[in-house]
Backbone bond lengths (Angstrom), bond angles and torsions (degrees), N, CA, C in turn:
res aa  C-N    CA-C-N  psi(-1)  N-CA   C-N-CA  omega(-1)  CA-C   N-CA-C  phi
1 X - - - 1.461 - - 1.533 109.27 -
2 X 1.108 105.46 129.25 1.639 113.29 -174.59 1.836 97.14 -99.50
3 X 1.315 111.35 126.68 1.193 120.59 174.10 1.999 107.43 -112.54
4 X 1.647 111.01 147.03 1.486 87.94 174.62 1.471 71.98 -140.99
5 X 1.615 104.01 150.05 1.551 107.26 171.98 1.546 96.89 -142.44
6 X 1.434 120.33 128.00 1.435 130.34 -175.43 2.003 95.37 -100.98
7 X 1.254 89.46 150.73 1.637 118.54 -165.55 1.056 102.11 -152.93
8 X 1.647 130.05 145.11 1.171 140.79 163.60 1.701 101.60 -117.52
9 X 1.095 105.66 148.61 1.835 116.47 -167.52 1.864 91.30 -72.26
10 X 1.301 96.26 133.97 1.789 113.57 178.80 1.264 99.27 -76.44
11 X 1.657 124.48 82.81 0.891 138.55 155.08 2.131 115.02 -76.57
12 X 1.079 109.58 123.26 1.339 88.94 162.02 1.716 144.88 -61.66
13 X 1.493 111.32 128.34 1.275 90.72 -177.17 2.029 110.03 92.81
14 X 1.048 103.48 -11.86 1.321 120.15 -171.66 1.959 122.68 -116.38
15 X 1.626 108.36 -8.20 0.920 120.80 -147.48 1.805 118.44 -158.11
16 X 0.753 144.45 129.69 1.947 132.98 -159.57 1.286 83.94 51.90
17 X 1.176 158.08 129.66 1.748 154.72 140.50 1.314 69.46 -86.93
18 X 1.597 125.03 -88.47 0.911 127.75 -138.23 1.654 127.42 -67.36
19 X 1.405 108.74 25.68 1.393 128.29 -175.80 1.887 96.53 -115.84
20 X 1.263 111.85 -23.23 1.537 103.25 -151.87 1.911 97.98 -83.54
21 X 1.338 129.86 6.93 1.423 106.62 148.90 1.184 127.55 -66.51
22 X 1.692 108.94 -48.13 1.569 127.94 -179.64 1.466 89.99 -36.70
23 X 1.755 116.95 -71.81 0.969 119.48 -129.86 1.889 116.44 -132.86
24 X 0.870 80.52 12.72 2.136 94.48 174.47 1.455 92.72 68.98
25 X 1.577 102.50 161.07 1.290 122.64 -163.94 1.896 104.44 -60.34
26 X 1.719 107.02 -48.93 1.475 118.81 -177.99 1.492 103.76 -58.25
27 X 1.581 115.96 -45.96 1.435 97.72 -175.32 1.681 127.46 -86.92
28 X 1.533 96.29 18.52 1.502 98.05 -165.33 1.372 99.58 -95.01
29 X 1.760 104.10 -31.48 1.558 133.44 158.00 1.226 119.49 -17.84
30 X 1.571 83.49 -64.13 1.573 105.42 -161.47 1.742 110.40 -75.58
31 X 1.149 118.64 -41.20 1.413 117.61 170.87 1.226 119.43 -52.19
32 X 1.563 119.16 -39.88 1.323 121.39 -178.51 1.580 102.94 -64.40
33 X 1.007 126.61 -36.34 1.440 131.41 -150.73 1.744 88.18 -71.20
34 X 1.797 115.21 -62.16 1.395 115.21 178.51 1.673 130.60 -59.59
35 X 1.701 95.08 -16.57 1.658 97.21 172.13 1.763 109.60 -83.74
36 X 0.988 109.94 -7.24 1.939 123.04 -166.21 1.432 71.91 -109.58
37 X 1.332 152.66 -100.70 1.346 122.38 -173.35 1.581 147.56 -40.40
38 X 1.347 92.60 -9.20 2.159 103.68 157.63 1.079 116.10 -88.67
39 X 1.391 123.90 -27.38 1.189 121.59 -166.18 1.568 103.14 -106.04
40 X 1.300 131.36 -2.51 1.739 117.64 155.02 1.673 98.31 -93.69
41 X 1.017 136.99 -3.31 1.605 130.56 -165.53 1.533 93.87 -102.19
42 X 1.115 137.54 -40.87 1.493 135.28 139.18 1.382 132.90 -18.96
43 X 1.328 106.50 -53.84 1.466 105.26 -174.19 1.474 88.48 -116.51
44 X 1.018 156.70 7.92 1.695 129.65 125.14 1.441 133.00 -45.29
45 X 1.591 111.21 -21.47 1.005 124.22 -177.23 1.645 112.88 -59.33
46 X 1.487 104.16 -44.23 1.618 119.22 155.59 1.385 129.18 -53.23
47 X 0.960 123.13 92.82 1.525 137.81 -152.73 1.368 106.91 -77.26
48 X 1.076 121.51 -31.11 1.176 140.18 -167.35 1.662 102.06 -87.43
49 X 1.103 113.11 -29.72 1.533 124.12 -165.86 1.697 108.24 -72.27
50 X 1.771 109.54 133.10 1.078 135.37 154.75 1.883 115.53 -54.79
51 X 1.300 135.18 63.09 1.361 115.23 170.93 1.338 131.73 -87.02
52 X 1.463 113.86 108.16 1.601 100.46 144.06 1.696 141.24 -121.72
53 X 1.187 101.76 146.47 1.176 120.14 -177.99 1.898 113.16 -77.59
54 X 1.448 100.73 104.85 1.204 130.34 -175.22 1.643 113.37 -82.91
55 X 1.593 106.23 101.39 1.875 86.67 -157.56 1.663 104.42 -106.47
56 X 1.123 131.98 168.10 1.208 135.62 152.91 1.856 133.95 -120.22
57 X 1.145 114.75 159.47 1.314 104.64 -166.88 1.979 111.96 84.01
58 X 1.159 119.86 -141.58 1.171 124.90 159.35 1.266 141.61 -49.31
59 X 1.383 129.12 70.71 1.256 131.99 -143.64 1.563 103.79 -59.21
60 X 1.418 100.16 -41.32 1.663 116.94 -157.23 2.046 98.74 -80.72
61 X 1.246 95.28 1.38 1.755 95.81 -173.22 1.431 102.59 -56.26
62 X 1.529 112.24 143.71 1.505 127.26 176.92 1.153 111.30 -52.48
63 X 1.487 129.67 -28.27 1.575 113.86 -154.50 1.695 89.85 -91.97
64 X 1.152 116.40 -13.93 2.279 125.70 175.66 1.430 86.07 -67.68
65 X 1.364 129.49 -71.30 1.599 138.16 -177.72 1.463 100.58 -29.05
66 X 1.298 123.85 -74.74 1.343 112.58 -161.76 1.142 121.43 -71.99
67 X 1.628 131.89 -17.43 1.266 131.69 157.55 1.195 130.54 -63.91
68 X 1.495 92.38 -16.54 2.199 93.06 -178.88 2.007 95.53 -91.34
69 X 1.342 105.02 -29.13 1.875 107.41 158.79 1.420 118.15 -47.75
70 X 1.225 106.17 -48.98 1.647 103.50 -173.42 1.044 115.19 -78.69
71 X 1.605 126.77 -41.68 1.391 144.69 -168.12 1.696 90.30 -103.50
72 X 1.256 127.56 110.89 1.306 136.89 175.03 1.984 101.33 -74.88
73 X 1.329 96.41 -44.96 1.810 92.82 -159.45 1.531 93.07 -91.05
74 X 1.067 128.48 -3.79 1.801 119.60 173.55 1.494 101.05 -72.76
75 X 1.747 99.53 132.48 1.505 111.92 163.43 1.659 116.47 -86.74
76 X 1.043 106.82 168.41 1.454 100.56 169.08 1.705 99.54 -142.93
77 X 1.382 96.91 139.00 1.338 124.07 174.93 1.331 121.16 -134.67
78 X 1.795 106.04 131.03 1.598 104.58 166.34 1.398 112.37 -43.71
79 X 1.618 115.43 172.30 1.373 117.99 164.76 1.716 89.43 -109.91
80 X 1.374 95.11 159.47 1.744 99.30 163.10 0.953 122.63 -64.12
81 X 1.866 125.71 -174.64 1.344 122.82 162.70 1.498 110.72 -83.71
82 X 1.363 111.21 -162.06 1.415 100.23 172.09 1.705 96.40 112.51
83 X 1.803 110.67 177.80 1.119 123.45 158.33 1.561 118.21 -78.22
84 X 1.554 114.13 170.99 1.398 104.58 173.57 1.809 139.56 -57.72
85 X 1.602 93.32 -13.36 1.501 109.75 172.61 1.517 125.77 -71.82
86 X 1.687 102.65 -46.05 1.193 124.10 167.26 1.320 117.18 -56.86
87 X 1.564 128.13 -39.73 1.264 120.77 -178.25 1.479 105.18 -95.84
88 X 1.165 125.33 -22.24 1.583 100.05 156.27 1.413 112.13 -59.11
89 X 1.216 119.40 -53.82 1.571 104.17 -165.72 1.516 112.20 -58.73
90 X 1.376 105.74 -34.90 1.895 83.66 173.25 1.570 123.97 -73.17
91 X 1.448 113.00 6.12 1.480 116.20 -175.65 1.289 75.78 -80.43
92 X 1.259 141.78 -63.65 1.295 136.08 -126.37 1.937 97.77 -92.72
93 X 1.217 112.10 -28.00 1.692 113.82 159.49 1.515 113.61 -41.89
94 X 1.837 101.18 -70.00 1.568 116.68 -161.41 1.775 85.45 -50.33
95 X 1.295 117.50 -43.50 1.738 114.44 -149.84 1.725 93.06 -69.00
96 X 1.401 118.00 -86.80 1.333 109.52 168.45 1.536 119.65 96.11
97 X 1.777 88.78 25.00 1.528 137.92 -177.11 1.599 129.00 -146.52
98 X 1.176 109.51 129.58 1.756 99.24 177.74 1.855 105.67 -31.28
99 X 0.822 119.32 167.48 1.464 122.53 -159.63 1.914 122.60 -179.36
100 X 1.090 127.99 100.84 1.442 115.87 -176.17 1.472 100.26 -101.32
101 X 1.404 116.76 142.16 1.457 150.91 -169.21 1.555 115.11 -109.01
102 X 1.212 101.17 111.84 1.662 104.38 179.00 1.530 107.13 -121.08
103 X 1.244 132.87 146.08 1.428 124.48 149.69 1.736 108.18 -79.72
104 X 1.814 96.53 -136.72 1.786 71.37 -160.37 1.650 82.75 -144.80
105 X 1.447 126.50 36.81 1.264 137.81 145.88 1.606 146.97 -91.73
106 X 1.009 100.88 -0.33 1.253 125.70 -177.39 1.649 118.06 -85.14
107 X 1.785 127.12 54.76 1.486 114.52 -171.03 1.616 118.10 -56.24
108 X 1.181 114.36 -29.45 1.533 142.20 -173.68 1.970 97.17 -60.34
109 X 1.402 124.21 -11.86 1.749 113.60 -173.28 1.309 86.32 -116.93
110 X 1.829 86.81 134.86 1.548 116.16 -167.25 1.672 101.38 -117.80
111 X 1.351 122.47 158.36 1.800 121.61 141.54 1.465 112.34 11.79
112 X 1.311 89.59 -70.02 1.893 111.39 -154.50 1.351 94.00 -73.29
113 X 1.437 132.50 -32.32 1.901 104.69 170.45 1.029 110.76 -71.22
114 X 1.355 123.47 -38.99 1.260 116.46 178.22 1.363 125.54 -47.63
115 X 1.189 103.48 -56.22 1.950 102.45 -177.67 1.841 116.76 -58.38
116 X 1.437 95.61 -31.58 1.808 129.12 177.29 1.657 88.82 -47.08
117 X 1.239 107.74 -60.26 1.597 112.91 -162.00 1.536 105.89 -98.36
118 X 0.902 148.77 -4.49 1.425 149.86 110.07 1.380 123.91 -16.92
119 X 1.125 121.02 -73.49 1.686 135.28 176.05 1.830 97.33 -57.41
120 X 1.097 128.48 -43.80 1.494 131.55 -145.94 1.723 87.12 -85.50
121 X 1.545 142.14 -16.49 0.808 136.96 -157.83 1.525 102.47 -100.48
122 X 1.333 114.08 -49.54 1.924 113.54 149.86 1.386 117.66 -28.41
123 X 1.276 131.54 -31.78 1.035 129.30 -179.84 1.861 133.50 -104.23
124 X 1.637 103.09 -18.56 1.444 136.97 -159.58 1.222 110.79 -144.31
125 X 1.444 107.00 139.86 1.393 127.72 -167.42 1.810 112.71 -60.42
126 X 1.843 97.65 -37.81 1.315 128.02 -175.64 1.304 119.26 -128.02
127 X 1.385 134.60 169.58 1.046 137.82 129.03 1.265 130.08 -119.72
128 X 1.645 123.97 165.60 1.525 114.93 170.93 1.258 120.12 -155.90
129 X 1.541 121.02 140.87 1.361 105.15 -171.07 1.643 106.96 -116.97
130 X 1.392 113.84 86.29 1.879 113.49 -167.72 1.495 103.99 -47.34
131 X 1.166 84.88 161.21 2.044 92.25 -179.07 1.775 87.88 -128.10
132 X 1.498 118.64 153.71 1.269 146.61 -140.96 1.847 97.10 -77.53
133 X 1.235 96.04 -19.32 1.614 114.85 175.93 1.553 121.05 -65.34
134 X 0.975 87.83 -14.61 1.972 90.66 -152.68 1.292 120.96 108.82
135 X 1.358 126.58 -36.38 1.400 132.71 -172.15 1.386 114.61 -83.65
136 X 1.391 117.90 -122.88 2.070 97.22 -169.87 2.264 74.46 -170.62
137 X 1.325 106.49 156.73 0.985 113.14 171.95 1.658 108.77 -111.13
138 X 1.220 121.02 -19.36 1.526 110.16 -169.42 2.072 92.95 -164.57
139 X 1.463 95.38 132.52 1.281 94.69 -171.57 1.924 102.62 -129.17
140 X 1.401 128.63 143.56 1.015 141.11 -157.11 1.336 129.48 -134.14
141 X 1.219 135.68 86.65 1.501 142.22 -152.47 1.864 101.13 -112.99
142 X 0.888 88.06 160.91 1.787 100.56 179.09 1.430 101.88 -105.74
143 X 1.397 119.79 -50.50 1.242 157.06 -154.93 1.730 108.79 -116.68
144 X 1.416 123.45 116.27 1.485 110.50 164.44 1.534 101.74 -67.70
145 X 1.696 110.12 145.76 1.417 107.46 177.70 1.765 80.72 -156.16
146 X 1.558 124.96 115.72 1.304 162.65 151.92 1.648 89.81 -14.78
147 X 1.568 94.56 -79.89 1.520 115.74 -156.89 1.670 106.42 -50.71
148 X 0.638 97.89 -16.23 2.277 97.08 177.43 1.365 105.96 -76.76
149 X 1.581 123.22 -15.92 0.821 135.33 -151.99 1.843 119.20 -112.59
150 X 1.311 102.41 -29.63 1.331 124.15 179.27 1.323 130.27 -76.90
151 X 1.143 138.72 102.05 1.863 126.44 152.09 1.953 82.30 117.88
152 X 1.573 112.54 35.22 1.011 103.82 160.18 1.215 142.15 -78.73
153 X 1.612 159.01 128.75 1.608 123.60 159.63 1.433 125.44 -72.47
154 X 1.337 102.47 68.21 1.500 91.26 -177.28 1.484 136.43 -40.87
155 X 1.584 129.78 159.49 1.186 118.61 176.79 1.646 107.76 58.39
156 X 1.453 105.10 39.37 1.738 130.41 149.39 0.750 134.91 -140.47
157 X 1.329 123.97 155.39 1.331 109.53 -174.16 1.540 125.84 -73.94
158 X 1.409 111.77 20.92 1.422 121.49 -169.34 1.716 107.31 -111.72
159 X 1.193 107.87 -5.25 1.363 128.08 156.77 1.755 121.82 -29.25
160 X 0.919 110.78 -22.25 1.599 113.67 -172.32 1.190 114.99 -112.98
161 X 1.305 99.99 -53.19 1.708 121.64 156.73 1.248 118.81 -29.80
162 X 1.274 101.89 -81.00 1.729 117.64 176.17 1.485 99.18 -49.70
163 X 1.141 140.41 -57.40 2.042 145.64 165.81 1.748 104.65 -30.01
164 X 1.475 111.51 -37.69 1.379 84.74 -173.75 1.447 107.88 -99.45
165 X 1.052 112.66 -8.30 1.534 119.60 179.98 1.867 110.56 -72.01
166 X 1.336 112.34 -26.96 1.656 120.25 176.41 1.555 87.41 -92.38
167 X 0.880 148.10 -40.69 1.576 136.06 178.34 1.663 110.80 -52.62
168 X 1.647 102.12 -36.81 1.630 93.96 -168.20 1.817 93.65 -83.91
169 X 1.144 97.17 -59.10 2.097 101.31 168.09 1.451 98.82 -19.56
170 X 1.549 133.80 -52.22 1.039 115.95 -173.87 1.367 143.07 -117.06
171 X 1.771 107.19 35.00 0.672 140.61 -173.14 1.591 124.54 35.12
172 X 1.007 102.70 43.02 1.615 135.62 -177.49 2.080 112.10 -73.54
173 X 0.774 136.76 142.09 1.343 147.70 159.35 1.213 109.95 -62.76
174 X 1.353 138.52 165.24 1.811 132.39 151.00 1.769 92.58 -169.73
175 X 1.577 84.78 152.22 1.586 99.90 148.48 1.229 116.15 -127.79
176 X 1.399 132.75 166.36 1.430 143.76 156.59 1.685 107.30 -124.82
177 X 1.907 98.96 82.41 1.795 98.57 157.09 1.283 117.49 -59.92
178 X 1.043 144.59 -4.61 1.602 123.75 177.37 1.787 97.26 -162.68
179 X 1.367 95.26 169.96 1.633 123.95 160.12 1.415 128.03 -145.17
180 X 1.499 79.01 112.84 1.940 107.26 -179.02 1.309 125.81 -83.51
181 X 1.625 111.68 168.76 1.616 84.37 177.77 1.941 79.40 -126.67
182 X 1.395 115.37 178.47 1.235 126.49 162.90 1.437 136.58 -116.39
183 X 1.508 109.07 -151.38 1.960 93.55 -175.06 1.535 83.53 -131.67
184 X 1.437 119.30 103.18 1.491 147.90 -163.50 2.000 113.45 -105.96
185 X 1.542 72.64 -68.45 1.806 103.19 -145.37 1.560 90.60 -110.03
186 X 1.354 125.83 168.27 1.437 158.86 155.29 1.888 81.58 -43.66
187 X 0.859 113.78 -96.52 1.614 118.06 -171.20 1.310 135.73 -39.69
188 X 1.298 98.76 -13.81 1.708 115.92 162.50 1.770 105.54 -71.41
189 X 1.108 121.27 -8.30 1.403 99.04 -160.97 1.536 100.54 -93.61
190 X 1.447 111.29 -9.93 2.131 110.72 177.37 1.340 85.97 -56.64
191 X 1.242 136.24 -61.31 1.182 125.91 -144.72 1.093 128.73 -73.73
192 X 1.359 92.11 -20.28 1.663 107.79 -177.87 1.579 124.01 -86.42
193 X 1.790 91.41 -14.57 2.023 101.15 -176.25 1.623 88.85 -82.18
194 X 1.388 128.73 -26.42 1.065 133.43 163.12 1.731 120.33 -36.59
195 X 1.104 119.78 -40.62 1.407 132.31 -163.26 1.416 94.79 -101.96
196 X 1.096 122.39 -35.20 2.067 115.59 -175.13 1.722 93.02 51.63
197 X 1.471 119.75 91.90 1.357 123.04 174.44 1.569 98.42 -97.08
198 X 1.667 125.82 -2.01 1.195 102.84 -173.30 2.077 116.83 -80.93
């Protein structure tokens, strides 16, 4: 199982923007840093699993260093330039293998989506796992295909919408086993003191 999970280095001020009223620029930092550490400690759990960690911003940043320390078999790879569509699709070029795609907000994805969306790809062109937003938490191709990818508004809630509408344009298969929510908004965070990810 090929896993790719994109991360941008927990720079302050650079990263949650939209967390840093709740929570100041350092601690908006800092959350990202522990959700990018749930979400590779997750899919290590898969033993079997191909991970790399797809970074943005500072590739060479210490906190990438110490995860490729802890995690011996995680790769790390720049992401491209481009919008967020574009650099998934070249994850899914460089990969050049069925492949599931996570960012690194999602505390709520366990094992069990993973394998969920694993199996669903034997069967489907795609997979997808929408998040409560509109947007999608983890997306799954067999095949790189551009067009899933194009004429999006990203970072709306029309994000999924607009995803299934280039799926039917391209006469593509999909499932969606589940719906997640993520760590977005000021109001995502009840849920998340809920989870104790530390």
């Amino acid at each position: 199982m090929q896993i790719a999970i994109f991360a941008r280095a927990p720079v302050a001020g650079a990263c949650k923007t939209r967390l840093i009223p709740a929570l100041g620029a350092e601690g908006a930092a800092q959350l990202h840093a522990q959700l990018v550490e749930k979400s590779l400690a997750t899919a290590m759990l898969l033993q079997d699993a191909e991970v790399t960690l797809w970074t943005a911003g500072n590739s060479t940043d210490p906190f990438f260093l110490k995860q490729q320390m802890r995690w011996p078999r995680l790769r790390l790879k720049p992401q491209s330039e481009g919008d967020l569509g574009a650099r998934m699709h070249e994850a899914f070029v460089a990969t050049n293998a069925p492949m599931l795609l996570i960012g690194s907000d999602c505390p709520a994805l366990t094992t069990a989506h993973f394998m969920a969306c694993h199996r669903a790809l034997s069967e489907q062109d795609a997979v997808f796992l929408p998040a409560e937003d509109g947007g999608y938490v983890l997306v799954g191709l067999n095949t790189p295909c551009l067009e899933v990818f194009r004429g999006i508004n990203w970072s709306t809630d029309q994000v999924m919408e607009q995803t299934r509408s280039r799926l039917r344009e391209q006469g593509l298969s999909w499932s969606e086993p589940a719906r997640l929510w993520d760590v977005d908004r000021p109001e995502d965070l009840v849920r998340l003191a809920e989870l104790d990810i530390r």
